[in-house]
Backbone as JSON Lines, residues from 0, in Angstrom:
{"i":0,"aa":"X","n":[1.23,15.64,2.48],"ca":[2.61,15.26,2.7],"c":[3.2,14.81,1.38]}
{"i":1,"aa":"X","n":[4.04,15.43,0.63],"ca":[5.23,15.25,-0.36],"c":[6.41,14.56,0.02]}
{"i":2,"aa":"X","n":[6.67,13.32,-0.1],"ca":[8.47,12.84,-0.59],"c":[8.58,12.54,-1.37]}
{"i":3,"aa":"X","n":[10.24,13.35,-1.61],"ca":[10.57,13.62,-2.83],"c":[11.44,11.97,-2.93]}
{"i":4,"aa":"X","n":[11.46,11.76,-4.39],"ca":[12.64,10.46,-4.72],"c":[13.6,10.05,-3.93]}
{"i":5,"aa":"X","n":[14.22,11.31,-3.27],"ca":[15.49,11.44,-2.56],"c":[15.65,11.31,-1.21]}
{"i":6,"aa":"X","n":[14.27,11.1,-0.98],"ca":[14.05,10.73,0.58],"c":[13.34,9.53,0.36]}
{"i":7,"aa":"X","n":[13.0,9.35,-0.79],"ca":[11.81,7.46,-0.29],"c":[12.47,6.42,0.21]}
{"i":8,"aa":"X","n":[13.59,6.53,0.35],"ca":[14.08,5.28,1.18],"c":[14.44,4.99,2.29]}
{"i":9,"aa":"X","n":[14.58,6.05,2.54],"ca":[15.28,6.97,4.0],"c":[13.65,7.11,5.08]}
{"i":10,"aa":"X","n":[12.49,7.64,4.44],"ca":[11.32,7.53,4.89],"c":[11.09,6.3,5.23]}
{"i":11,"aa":"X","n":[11.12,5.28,4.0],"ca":[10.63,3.91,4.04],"c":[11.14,3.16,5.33]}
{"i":12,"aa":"X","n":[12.5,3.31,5.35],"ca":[13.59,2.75,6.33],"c":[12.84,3.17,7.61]}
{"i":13,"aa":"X","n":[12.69,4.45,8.13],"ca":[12.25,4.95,9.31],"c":[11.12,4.63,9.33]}
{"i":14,"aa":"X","n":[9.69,4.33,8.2],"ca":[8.68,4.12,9.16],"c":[8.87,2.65,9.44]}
{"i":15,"aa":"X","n":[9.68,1.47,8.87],"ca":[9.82,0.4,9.59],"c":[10.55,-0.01,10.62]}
{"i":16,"aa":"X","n":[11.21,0.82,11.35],"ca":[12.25,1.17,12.08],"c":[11.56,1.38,13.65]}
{"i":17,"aa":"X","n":[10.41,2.35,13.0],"ca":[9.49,2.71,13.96],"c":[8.46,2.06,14.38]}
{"i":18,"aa":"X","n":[8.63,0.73,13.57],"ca":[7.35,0.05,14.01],"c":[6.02,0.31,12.83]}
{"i":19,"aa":"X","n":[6.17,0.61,12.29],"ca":[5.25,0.81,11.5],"c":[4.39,-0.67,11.01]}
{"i":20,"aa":"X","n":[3.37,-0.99,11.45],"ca":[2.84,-2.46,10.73],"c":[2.83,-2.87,9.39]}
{"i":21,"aa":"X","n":[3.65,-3.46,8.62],"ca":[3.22,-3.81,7.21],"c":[3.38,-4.64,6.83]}
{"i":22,"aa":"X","n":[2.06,-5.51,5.81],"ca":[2.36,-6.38,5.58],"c":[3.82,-7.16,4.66]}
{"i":23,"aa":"X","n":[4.02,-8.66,5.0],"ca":[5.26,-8.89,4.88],"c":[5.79,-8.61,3.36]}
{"i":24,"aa":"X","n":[4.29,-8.74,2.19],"ca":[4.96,-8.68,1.21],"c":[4.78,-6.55,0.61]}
{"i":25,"aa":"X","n":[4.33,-6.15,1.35],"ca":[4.58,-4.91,0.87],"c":[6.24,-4.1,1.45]}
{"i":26,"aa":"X","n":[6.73,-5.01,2.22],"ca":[8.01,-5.04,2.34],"c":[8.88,-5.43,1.53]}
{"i":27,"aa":"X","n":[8.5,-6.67,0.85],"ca":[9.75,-7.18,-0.11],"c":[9.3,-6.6,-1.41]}
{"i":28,"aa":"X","n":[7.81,-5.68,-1.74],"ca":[7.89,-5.56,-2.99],"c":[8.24,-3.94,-2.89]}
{"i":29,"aa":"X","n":[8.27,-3.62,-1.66],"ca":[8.82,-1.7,-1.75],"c":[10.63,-2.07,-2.22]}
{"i":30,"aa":"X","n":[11.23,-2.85,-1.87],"ca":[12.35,-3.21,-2.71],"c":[12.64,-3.33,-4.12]}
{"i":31,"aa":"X","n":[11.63,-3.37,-4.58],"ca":[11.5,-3.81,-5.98],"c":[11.05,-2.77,-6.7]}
{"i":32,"aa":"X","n":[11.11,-1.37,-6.28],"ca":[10.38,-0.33,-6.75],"c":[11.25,0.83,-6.67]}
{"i":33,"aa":"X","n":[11.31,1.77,-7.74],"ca":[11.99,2.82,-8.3],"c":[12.04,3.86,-7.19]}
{"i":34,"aa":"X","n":[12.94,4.61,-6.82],"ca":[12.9,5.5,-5.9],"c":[11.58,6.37,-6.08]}
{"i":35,"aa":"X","n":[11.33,7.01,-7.6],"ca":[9.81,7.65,-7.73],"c":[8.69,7.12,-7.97]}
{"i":36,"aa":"X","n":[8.81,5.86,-7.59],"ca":[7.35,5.13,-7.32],"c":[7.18,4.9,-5.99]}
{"i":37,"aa":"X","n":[8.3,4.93,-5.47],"ca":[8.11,4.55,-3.83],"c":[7.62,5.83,-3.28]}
{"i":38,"aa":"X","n":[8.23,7.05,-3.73],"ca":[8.14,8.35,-3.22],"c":[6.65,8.73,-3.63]}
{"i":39,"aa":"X","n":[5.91,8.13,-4.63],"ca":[5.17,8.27,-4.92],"c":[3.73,7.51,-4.01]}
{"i":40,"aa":"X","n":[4.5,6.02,-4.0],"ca":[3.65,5.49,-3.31],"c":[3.45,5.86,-1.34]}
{"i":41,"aa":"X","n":[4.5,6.3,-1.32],"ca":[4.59,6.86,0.39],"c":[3.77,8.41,0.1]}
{"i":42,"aa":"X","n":[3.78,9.1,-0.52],"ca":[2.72,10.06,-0.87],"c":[1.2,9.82,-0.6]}
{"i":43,"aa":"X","n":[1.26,8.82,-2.0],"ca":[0.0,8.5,-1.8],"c":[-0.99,7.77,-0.4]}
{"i":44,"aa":"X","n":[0.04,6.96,0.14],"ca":[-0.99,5.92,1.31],"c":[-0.89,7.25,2.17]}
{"i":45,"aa":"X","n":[-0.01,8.19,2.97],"ca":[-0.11,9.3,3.49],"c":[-1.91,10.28,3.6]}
{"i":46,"aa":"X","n":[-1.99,10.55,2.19],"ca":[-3.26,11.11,1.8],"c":[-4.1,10.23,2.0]}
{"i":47,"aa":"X","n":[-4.01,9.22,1.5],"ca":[-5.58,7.71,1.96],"c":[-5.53,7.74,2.93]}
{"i":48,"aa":"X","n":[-4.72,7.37,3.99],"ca":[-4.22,7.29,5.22],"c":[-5.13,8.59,6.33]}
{"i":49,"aa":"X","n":[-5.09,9.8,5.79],"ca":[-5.71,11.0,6.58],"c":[-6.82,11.1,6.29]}
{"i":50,"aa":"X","n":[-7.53,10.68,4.84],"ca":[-8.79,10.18,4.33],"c":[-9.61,9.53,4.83]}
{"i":51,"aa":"X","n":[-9.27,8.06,5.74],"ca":[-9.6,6.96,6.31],"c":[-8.59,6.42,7.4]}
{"i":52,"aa":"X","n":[-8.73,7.41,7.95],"ca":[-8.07,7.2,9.34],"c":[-8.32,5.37,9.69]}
{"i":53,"aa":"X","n":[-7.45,4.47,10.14],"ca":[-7.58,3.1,10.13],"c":[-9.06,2.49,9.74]}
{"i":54,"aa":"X","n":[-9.14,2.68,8.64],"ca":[-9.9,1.92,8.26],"c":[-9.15,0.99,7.66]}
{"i":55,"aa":"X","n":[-9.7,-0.09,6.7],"ca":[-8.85,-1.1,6.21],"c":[-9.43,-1.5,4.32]}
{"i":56,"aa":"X","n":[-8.37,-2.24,4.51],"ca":[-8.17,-1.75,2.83],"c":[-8.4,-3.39,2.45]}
{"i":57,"aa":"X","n":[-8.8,-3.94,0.8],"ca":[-8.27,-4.32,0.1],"c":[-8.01,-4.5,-1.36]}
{"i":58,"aa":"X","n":[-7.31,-5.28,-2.13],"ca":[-6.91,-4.98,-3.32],"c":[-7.76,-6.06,-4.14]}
{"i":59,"aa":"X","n":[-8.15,-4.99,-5.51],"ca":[-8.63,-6.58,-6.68],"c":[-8.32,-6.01,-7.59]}
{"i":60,"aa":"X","n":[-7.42,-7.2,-7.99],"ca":[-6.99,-7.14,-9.61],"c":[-8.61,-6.27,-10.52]}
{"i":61,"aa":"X","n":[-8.34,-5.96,-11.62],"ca":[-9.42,-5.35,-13.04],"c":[-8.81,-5.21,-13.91]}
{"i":62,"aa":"X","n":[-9.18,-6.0,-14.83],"ca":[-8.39,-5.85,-15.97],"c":[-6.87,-6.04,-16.05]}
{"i":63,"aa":"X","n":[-6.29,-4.8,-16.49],"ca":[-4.5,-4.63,-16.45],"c":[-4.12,-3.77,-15.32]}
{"i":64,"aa":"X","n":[-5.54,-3.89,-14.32],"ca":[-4.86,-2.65,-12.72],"c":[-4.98,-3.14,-11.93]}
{"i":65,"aa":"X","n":[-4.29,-2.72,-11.25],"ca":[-5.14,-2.85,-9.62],"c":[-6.08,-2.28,-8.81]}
{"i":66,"aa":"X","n":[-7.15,-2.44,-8.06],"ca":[-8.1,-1.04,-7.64],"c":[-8.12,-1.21,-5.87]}
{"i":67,"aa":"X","n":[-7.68,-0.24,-5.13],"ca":[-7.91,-0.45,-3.8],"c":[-9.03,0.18,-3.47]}
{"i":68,"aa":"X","n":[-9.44,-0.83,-2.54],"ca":[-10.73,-0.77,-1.67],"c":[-10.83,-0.49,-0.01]}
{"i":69,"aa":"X","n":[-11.56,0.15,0.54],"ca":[-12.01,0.32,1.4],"c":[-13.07,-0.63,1.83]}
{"i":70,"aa":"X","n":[-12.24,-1.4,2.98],"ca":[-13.24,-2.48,3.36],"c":[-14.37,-1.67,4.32]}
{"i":71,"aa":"X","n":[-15.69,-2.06,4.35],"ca":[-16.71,-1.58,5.12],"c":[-16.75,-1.58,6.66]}
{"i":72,"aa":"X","n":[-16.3,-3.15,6.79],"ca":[-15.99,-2.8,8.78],"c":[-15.72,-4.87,8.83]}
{"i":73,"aa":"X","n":[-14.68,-4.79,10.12],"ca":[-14.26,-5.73,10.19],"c":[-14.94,-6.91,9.94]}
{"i":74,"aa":"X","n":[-15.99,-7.04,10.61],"ca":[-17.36,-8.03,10.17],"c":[-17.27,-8.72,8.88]}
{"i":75,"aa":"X","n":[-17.36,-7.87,7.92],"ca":[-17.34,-8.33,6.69],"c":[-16.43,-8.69,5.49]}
{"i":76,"aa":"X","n":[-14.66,-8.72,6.47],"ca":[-13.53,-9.01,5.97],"c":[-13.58,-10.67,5.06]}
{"i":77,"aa":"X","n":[-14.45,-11.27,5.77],"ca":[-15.33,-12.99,5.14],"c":[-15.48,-12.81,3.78]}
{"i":78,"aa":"X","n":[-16.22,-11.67,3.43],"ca":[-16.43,-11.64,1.98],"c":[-15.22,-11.07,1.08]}
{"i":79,"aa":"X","n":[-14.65,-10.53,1.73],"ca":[-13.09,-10.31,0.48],"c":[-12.17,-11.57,0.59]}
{"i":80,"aa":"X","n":[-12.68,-12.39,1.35],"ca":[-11.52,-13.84,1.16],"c":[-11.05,-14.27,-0.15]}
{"i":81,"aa":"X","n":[-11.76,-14.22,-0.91],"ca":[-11.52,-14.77,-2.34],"c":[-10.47,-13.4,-3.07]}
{"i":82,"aa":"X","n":[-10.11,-11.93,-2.5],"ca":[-8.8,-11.92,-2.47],"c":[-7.83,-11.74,-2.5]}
{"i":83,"aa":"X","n":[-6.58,-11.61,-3.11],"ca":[-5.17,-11.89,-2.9],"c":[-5.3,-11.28,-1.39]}
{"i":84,"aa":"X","n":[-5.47,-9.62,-1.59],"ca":[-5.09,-9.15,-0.28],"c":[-6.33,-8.48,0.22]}
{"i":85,"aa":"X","n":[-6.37,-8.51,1.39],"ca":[-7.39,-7.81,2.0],"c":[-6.88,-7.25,3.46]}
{"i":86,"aa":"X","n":[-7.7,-6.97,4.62],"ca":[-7.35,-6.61,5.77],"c":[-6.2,-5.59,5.46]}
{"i":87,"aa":"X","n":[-5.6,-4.81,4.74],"ca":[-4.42,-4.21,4.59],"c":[-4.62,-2.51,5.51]}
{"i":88,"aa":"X","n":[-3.36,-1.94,5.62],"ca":[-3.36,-0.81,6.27],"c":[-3.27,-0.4,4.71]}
{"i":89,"aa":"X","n":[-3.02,0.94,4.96],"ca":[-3.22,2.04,3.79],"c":[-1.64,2.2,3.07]}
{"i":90,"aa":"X","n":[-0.75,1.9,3.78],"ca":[0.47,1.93,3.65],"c":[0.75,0.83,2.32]}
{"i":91,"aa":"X","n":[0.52,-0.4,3.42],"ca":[0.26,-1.72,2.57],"c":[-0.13,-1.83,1.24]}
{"i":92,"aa":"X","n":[-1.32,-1.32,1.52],"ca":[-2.3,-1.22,-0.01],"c":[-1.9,-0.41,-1.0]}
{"i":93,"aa":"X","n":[-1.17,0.64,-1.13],"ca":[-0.69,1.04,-2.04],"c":[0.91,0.88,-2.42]}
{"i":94,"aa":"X","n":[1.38,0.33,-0.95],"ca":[3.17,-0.19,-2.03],"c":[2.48,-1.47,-2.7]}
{"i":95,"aa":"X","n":[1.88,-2.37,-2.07],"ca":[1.59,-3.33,-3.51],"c":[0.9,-2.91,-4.26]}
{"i":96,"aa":"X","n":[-0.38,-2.36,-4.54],"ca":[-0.7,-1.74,-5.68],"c":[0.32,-1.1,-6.87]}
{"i":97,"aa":"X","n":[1.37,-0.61,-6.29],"ca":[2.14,0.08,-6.77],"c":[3.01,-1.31,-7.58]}
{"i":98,"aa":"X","n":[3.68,-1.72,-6.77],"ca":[4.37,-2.71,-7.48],"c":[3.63,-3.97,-8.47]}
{"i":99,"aa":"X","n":[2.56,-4.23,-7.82],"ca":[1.57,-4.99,-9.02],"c":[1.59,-4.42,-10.95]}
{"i":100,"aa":"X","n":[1.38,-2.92,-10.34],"ca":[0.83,-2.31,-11.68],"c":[2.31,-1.82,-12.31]}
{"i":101,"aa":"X","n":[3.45,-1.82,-11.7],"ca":[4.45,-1.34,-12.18],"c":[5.06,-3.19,-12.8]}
{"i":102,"aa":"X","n":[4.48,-4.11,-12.27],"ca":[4.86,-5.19,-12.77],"c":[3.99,-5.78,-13.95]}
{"i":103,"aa":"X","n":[3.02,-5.15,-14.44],"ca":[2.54,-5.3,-15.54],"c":[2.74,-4.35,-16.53]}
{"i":104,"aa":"X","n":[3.68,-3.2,-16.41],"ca":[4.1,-2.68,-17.38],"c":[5.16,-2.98,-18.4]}
């Protein structure tokens, strides 16, 4: 699945519209992001997304990136406490990824 710039907002709008679950701050930081990073980032969680059908995600800083993870199974959500984000849908995990790494540029 491809969207183009010219639809990332219009997408974005409808999958929250629809209910789509996301966390609260991958909402306020898809605001904060360029029409072709969003289009980019709705690309990308799409493909993770069909990859890992609900599985769950989380994020750790490295270095100057961000790296998303595939958590192993609910059980062991205890050990990613330490952090920022964890438990995330696929959606989630990559608009903040996205905006993290576009905020250290």
């Amino acid at each position: 699945m491809t969207i183009t710039p010219g639809q990332a907002r219009g997408a974005w709008l409808g999958l929250l519209l629809a209910g789509q679950q996301v966390h609260p701050d991958a909402v306020r930081m898809a605001q904060l992001l360029t029409d072709e990073q969003l289009s980019s980032a709705l690309t990308t969680a799409a493909d993770i997304a069909a990859r890992h059908p609900e599985e769950l995600f989380y994020l750790k800083g490295r270095g100057s990136g961000t790296q998303i993870y595939v958590t192993p199974d609910e059980t062991q959500l205890d050990d990613y406490a330490g952090e920022r984000y964890w438990d995330l849908d696929a959606l989630s995990a990559v608009i903040i990824a996205t905006a993290l790494t576009a905020e250290l540029q």
